[in-house]
Short mmCIF file of the C-alpha atoms (twelve columns), coordinates in Angstrom:
data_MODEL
# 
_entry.id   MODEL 
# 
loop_
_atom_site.group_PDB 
_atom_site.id 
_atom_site.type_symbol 
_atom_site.label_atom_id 
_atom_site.label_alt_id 
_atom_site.label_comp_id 
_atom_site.label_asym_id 
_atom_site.label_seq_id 
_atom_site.Cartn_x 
_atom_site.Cartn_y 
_atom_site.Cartn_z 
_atom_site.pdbx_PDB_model_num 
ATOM 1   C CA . UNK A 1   92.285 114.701 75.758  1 
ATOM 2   C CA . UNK A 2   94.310 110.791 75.779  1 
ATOM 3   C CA . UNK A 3   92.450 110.158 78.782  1 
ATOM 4   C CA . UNK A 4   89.061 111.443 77.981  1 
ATOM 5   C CA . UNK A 5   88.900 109.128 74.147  1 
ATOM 6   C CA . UNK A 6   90.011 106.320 76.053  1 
ATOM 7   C CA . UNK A 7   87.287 106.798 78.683  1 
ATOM 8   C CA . UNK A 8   85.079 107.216 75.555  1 
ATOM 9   C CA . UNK A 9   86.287 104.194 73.985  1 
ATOM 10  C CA . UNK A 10  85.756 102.098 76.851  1 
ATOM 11  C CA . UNK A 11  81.814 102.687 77.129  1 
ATOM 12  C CA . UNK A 12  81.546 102.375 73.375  1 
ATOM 13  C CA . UNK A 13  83.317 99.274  73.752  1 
ATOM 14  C CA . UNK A 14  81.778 97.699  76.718  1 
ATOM 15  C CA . UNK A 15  78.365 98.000  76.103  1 
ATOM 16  C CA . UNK A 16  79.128 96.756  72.372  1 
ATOM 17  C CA . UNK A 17  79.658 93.774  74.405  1 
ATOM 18  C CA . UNK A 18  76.803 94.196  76.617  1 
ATOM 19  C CA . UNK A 19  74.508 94.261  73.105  1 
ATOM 20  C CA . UNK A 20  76.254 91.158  71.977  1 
ATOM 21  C CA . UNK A 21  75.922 88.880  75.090  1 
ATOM 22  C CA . UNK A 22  72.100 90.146  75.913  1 
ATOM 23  C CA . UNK A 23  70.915 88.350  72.417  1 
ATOM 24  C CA . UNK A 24  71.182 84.930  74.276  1 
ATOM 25  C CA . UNK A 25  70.162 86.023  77.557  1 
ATOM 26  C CA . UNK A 26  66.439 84.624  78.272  1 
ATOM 27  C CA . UNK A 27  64.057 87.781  79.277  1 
ATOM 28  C CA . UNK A 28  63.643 86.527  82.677  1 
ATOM 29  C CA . UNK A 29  67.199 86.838  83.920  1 
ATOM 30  C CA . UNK A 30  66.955 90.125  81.710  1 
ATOM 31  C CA . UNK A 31  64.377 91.420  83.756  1 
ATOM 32  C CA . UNK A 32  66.166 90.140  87.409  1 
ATOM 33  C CA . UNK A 33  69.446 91.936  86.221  1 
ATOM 34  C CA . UNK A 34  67.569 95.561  85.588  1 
ATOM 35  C CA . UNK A 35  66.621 94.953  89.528  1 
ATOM 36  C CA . UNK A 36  70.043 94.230  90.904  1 
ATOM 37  C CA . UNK A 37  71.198 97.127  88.673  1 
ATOM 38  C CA . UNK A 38  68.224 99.239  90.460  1 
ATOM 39  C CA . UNK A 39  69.487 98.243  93.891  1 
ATOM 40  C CA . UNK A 40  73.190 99.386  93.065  1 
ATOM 41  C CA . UNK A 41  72.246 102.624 91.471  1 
ATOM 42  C CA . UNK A 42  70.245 103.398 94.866  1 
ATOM 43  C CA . UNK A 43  73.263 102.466 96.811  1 
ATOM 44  C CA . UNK A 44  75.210 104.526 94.546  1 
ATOM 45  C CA . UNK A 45  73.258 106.927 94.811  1 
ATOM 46  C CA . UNK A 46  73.043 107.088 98.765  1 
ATOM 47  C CA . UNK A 47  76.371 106.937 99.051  1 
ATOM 48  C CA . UNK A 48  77.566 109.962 96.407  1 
ATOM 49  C CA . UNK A 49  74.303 112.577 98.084  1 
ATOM 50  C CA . UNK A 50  76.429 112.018 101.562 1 
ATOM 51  C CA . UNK A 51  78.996 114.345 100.295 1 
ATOM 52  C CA . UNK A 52  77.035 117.378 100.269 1 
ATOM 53  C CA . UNK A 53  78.005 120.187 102.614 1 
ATOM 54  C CA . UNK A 54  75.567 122.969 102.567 1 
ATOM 55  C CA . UNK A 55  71.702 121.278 102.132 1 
ATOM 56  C CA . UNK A 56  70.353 124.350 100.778 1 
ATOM 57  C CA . UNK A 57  72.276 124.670 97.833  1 
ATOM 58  C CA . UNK A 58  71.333 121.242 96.823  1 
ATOM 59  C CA . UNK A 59  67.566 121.978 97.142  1 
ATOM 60  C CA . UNK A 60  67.849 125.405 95.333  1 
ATOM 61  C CA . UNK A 61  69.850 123.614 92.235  1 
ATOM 62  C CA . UNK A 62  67.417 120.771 92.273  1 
ATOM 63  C CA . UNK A 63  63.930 123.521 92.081  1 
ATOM 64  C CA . UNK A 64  65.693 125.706 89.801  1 
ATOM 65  C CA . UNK A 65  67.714 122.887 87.687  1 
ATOM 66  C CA . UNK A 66  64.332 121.225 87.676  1 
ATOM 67  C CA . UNK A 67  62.054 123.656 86.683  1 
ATOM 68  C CA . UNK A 68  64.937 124.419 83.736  1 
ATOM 69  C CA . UNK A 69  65.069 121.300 82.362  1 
ATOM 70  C CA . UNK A 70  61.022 121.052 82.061  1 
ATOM 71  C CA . UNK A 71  60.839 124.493 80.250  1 
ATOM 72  C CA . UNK A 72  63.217 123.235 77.963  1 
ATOM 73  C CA . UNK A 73  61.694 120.061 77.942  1 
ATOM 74  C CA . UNK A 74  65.075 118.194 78.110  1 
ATOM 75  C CA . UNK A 75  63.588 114.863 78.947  1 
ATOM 76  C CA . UNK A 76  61.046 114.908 75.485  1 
ATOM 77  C CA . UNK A 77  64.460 115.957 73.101  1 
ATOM 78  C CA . UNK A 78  65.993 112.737 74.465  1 
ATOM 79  C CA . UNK A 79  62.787 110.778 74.057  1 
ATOM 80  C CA . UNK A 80  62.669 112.276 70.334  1 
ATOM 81  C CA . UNK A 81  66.272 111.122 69.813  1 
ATOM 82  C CA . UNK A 82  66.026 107.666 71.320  1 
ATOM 83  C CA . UNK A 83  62.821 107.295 69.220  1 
ATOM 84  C CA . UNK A 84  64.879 108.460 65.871  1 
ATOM 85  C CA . UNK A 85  67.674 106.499 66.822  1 
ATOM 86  C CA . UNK A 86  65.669 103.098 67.306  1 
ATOM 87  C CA . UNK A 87  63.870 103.845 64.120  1 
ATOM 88  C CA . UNK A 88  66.717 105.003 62.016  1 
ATOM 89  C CA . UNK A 89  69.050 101.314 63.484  1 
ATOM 90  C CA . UNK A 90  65.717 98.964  62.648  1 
ATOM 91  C CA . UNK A 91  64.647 100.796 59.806  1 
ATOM 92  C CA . UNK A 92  61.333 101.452 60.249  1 
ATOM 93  C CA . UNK A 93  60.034 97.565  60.666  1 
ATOM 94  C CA . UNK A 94  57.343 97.048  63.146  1 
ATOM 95  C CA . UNK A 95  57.866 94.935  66.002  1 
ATOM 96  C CA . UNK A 96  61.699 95.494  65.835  1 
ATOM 97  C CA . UNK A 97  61.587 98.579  68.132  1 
ATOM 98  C CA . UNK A 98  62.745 98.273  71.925  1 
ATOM 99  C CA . UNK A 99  60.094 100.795 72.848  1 
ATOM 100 C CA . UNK A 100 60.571 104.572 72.948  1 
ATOM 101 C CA . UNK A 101 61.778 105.076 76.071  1 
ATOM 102 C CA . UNK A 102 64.273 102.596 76.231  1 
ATOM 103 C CA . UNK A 103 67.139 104.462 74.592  1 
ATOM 104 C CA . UNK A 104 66.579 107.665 76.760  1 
ATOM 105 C CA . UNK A 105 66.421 105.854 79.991  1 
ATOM 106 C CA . UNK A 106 69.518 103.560 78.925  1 
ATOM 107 C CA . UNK A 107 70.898 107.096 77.631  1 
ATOM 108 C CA . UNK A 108 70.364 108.904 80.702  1 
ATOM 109 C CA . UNK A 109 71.301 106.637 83.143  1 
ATOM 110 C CA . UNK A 110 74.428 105.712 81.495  1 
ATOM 111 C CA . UNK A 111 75.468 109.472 81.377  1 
ATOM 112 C CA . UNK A 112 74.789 110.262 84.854  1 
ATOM 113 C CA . UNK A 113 76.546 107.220 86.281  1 
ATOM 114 C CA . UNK A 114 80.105 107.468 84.129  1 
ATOM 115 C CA . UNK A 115 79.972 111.602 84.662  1 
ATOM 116 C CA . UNK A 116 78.707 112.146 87.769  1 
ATOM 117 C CA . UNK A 117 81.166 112.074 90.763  1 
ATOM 118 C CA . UNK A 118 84.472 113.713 92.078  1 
ATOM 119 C CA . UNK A 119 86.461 111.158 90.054  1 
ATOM 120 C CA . UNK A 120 84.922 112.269 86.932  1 
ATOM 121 C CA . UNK A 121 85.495 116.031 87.467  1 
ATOM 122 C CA . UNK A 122 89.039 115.805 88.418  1 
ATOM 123 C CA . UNK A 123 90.573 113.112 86.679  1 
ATOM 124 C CA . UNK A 124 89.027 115.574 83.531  1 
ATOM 125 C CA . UNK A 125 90.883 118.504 85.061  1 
ATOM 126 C CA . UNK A 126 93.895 116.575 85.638  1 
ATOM 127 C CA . UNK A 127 93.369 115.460 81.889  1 
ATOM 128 C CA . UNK A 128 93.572 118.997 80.821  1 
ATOM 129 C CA . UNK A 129 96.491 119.248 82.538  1 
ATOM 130 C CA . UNK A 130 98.784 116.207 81.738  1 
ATOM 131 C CA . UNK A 131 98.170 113.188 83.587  1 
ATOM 132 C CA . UNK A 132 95.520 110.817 82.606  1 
ATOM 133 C CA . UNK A 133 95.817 107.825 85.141  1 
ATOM 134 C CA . UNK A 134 93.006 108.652 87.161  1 
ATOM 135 C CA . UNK A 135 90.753 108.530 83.628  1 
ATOM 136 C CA . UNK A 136 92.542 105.238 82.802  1 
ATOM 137 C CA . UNK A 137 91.855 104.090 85.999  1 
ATOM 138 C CA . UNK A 138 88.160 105.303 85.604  1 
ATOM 139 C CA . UNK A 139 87.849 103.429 82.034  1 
ATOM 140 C CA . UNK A 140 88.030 100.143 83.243  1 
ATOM 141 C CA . UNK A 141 85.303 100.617 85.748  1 
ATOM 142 C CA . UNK A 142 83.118 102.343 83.254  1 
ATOM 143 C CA . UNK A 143 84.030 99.190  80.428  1 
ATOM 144 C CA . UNK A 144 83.005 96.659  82.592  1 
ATOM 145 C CA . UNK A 145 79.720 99.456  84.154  1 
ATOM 146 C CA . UNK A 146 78.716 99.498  80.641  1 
ATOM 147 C CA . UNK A 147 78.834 95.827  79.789  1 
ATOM 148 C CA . UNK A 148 76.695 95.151  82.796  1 
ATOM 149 C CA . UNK A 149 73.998 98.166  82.004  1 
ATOM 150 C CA . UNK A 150 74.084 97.258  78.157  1 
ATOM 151 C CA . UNK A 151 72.861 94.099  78.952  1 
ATOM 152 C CA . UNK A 152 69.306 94.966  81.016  1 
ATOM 153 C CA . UNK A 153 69.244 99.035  79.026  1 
ATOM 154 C CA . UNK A 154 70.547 98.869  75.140  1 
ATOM 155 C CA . UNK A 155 71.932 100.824 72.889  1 
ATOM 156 C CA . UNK A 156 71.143 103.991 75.123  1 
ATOM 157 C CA . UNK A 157 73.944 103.028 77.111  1 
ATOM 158 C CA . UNK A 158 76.240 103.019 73.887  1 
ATOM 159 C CA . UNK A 159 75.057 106.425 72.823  1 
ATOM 160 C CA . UNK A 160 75.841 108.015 76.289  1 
ATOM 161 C CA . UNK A 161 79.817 107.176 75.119  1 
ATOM 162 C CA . UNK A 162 78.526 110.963 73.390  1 
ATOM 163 C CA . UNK A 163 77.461 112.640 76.348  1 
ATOM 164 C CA . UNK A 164 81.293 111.023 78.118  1 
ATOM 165 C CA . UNK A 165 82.800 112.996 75.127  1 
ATOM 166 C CA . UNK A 166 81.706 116.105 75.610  1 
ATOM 167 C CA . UNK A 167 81.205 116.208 79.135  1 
ATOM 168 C CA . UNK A 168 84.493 115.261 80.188  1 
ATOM 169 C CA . UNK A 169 86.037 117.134 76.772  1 
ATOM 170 C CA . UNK A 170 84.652 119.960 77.640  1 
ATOM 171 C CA . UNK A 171 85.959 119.864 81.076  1 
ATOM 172 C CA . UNK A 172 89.658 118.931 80.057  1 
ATOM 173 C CA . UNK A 173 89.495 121.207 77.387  1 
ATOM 174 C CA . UNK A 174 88.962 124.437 79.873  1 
ATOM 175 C CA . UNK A 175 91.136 122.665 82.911  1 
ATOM 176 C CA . UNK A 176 93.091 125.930 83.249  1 
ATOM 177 C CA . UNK A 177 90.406 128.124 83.275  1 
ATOM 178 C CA . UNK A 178 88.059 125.525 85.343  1 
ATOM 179 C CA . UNK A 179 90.560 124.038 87.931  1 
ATOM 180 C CA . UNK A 180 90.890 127.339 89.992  1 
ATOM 181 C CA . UNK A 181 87.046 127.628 90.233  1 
ATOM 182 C CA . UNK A 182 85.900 123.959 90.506  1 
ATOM 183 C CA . UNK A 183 86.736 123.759 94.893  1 
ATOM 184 C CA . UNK A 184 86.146 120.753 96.827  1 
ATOM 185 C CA . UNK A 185 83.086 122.447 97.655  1 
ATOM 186 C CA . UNK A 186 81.723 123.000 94.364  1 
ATOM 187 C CA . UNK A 187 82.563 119.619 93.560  1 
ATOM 188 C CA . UNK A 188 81.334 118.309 96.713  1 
ATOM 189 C CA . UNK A 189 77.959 119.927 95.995  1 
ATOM 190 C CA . UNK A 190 77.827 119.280 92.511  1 
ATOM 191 C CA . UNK A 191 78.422 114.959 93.472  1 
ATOM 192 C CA . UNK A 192 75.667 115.429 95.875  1 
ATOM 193 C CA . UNK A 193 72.980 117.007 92.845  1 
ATOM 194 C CA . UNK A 194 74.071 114.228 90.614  1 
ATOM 195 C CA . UNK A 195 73.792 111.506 92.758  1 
ATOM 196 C CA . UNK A 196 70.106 112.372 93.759  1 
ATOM 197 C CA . UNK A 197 69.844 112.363 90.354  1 
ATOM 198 C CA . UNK A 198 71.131 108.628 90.665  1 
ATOM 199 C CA . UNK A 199 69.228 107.500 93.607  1 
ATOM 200 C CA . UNK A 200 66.068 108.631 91.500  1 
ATOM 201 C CA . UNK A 201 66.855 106.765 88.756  1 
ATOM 202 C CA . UNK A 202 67.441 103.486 91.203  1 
ATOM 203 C CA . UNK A 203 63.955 104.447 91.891  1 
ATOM 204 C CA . UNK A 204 63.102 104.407 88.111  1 
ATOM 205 C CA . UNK A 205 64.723 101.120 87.286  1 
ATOM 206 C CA . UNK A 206 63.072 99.465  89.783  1 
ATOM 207 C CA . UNK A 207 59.167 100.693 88.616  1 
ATOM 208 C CA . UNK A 208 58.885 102.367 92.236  1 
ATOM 209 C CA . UNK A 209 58.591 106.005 90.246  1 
ATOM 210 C CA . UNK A 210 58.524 107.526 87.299  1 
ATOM 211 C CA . UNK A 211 60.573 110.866 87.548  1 
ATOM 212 C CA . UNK A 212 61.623 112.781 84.356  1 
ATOM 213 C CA . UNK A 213 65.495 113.090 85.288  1 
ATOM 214 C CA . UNK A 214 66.933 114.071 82.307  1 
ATOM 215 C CA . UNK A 215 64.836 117.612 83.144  1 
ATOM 216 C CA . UNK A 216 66.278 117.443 86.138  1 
ATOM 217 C CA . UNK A 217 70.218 117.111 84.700  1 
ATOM 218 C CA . UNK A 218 70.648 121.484 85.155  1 
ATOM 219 C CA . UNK A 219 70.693 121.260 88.696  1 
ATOM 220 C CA . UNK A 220 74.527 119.342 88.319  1 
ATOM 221 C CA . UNK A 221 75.675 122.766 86.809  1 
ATOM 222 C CA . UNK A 222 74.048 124.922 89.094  1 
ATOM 223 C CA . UNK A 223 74.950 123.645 92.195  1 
ATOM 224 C CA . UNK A 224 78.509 124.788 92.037  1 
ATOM 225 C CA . UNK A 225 77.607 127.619 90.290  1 
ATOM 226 C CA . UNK A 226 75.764 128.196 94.070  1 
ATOM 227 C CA . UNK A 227 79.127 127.648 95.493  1 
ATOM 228 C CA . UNK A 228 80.961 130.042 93.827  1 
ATOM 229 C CA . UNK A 229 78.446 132.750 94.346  1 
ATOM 230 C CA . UNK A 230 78.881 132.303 97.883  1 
ATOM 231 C CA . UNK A 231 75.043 133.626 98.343  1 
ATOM 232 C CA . UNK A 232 74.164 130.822 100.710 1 
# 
């Protein structure tokens, strides 16, 4: 678990110093960062949905993760949390909240880009099993990702350190059980659900759309779930 509390540590800690730095950026260059950051998460994006192998299990994950996640309204919980959370840090004063939505979004996109991605996955199993320098090597990406994101998204970005946690935890924790079932193919498919996920949420940042990811967050799970039923 070394590997998986340092990764943790390093998104708590770089977007601590995201929040600290943003307080003298002007709103303009505030605004001209969340585009840039819109423009890499597309290319991110892109690039992560080219490692799918089998197109059909991505669109079956996507319907069926999607449909999921509305029933069980995934996207409103986070909305209700960010909401608590904004309250519950400002205490209640008007005009001191960053707007609803802003923790989910910084939230959700946070989680998606430090979890999703063959790096993530095995450098967790290969946590579980011993050797943590391809976590390390993943926490000073994710430091200096979360410095950047902190900066244009907030404290959402902070909280997703949670969602890092037990993610990746969870993962480490059941290496020997997971490893054996988690193939390149599963992984491969499950990379190409999340970053969809990703490329959509370029598409968010950048006010093109305004999809409800978080419901859409199941279809990471399923898709090698689809793999190792070996239906399609």
């Amino acid at each position: 678990m070394l590997g998986v509390l340092v990764n943790t540590l390093a998104v708590i800690v770089g977007s601590g110093l995201g929040l600290v730095f943003r307080r003298g950026i002007p709103e303009k260059i505030t605004r001209a960062v969340m585009s840039a950051i819109g423009l890499c998460t597309l290319y991110l994006g892109f690039s992560g949905a080219l490692a799918g192998r089998n197109a059909l299990i991505t669109i079956i994950a996507l319907v069926l993760g999607t449909a999921l996640g509305t029933v069980l309204d995934i996207d409103g919980a986070i909305n209700r949390l960010g909401k608590w959370a904004e309250r519950a840090i400002n205490r209640g004063k008007p005009g001191q909240l960053e707007g609803s939505g802003s923790i989910g979004e910084g939230f959700v996109t946070a989680s998606l880009l430090f979890c999703v991605g063959a790096m993530t996955v095995v450098g967790s199993l290969n946590a579980g099993m011993g050797d943590h320098s391809m976590l390390f090597a993943k926490s000073v990406l994710d430091l200096i990702a979360a410095a950047m994101l902190s900066v244009s998204l907030g404290l959402g970005v902070m909280l997703s350190a949670a969602f890092v946690l037990v993610f990746q935890g969870a993962i480490a924790l059941f290496a020997g059980v997971l490893k054996p079932l988690l193939s390149d193919a599963a992984i491969a498919e499950m990379t190409c659900a999340g970053s969809l996920l990703i490329l959509a949420l370029g598409l968010n940042l950048l006010g093109i759309t305004k999809l409800k990811i978080a419901d859409m967050m199941p279809a990471i799970v399923l898709a090698p779930v689809l793999v190792l039923l070996g239906i399609f």
